[in-house]
C-alpha positions in Angstrom: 292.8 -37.6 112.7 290.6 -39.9 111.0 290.6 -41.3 107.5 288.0 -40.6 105.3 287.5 -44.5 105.1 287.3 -44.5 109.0 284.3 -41.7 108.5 282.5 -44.2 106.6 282.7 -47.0 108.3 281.3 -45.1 111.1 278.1 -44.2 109.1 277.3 -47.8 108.1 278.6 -49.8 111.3 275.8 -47.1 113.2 273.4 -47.1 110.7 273.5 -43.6 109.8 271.5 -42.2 107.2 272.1 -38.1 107.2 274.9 -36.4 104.9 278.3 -35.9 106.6 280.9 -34.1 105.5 284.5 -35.4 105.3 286.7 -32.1 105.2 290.0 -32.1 107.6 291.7 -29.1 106.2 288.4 -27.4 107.3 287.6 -25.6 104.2 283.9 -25.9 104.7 283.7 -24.7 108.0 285.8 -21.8 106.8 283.1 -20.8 104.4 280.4 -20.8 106.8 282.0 -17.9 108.4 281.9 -17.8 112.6 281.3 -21.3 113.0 284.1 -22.8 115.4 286.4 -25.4 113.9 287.5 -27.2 116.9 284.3 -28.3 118.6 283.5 -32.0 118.2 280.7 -33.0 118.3 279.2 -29.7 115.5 276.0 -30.0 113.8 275.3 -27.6 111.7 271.8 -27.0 110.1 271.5 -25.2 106.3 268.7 -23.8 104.9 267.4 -24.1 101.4 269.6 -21.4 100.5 272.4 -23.3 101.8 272.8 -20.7 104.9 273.4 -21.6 108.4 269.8 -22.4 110.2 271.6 -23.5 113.5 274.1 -24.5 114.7 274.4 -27.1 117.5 278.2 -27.1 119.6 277.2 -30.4 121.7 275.5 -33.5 121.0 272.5 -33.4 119.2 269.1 -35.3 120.2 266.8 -36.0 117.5 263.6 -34.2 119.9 266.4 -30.8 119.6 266.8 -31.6 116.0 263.3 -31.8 114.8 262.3 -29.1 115.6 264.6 -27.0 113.7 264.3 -29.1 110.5 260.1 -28.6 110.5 260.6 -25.5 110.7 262.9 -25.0 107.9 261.0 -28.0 105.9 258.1 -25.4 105.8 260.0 -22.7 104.8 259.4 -21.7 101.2 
């Protein structure tokens, strides 16, 4: 229901600093096969393959986070 400019807004009024995707037909999701398109809030972790690392169906706490980005940051 937002706009796109909304979506930014959002990033730079909270200082966000992390990619975010701005996709309402839900395309993206669609391609990431099994991934539910109605839960807000969704983070969802790739790989450096671009394949889902984790996914995340509540909010997110940066000592949850972390974890799962180390371990993918070491990943060859």
């Amino acid at each position: 229901r937002d706009s796109q400019q909304a979506g930014v807004d959002f990033a730079r009024d909270f200082g966000l600093t992390y990619p975010s995707i701005f996709d309402p037909p839900g395309r993206t999701l669609l391609a990431l096969k099994g991934i539910p398109r109605s839960v807000v809030p969704l983070t969802v972790v790739l790989d450096r393959q671009h394949r889902v690392a984790a996914v995340f169906l509540h909010a997110v706490h940066a000592q949850d986070l972390l974890p799962v980005v180390q371990r993918i940051a070491t990943e060859p």
